[in-house]
Kinemage of the C-alpha trace (Angstrom):
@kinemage 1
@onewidth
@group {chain A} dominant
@subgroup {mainchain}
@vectorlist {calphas} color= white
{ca unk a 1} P 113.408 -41.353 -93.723
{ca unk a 2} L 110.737 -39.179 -93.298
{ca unk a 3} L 108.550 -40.885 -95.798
{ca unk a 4} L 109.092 -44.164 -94.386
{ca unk a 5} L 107.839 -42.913 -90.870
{ca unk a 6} L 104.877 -40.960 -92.476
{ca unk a 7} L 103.840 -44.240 -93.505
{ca unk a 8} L 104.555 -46.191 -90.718
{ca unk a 9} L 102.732 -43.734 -88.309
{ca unk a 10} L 99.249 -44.352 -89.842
{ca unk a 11} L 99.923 -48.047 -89.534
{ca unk a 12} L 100.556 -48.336 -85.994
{ca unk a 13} L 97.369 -45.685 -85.281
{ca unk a 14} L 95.144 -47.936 -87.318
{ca unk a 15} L 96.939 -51.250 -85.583
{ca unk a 16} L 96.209 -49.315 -82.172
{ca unk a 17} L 92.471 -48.622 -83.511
{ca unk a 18} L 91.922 -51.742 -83.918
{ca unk a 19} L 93.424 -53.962 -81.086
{ca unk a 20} L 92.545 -51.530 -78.533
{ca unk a 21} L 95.764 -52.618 -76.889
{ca unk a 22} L 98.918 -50.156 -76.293
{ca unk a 23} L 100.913 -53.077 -75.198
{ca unk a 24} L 104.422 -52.604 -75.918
{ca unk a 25} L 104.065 -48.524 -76.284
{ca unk a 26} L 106.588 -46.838 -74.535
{ca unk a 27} L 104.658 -43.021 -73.991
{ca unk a 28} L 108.708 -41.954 -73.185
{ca unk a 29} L 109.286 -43.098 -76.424
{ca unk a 30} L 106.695 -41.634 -78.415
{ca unk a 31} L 107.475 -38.177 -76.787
{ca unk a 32} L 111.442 -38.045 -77.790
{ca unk a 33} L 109.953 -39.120 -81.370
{ca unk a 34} L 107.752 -35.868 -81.207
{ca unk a 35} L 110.442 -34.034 -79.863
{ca unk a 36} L 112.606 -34.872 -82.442
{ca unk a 37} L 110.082 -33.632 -85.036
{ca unk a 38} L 109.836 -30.232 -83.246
{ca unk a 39} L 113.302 -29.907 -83.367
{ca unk a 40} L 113.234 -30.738 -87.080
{ca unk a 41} L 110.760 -28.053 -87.738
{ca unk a 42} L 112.547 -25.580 -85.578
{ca unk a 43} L 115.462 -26.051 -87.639
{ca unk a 44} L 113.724 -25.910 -90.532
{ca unk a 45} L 112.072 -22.499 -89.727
{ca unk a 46} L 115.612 -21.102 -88.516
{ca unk a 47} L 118.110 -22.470 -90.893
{ca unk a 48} L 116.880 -24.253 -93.914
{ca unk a 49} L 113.258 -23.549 -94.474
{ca unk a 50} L 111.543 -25.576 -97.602
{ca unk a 51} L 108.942 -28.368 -98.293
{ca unk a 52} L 110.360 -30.738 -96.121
{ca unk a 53} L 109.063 -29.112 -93.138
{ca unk a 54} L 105.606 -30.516 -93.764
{ca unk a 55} L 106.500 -33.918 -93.567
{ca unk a 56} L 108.167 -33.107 -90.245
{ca unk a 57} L 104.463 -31.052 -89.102
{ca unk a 58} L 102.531 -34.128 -91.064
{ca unk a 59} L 104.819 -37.082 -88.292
{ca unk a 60} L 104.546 -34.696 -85.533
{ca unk a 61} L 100.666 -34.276 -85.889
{ca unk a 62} L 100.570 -38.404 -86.465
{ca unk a 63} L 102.721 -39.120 -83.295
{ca unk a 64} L 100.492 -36.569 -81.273
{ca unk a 65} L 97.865 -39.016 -82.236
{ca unk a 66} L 99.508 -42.216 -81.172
{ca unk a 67} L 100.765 -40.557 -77.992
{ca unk a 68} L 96.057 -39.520 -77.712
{ca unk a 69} L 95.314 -43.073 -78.659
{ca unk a 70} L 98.114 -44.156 -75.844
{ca unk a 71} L 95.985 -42.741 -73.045
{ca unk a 72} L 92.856 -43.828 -74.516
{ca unk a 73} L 93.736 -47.060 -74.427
{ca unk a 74} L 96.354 -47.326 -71.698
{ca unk a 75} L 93.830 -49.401 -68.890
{ca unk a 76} L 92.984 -52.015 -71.485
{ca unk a 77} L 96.160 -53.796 -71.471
């Protein structure tokens, strides 16, 4: 799962790059999605600490990005 959205994340920042447009981009949504990743590393930190909590830094980092590129581009829809 967390592969998947590693990869999808750069795909919607370079699809948001490139129209301009955050049509469709729910900000609500993006923030549960990066509060869902904080949660992951929190529970990584406190109860199961390993590799895996990169991938969860690596989406968070990637959805902080979207959420940037949201109010960039929020007036241009």
């Amino acid at each position: 799962m967390l592969i998947c959205f590693g990869i999808s994340w750069p795909v919607a920042l370079l699809k948001t790059y490139t129209s301009k447009s955050v049509k469709g981009k729910s900000f609500l949504f993006l923030l549960f999605i990066l509060l869902g990743y904080i949660f992951g590393v929190l529970h990584k930190l406190i109860y199961n600490y390993d590799y895996v909590i990169w991938l969860y830094i690596l989406n968070g980092f990637l959805v902080l990005a979207d959420m940037a590129m949201w109010f960039m581009y929020k007036d241009n829809n």
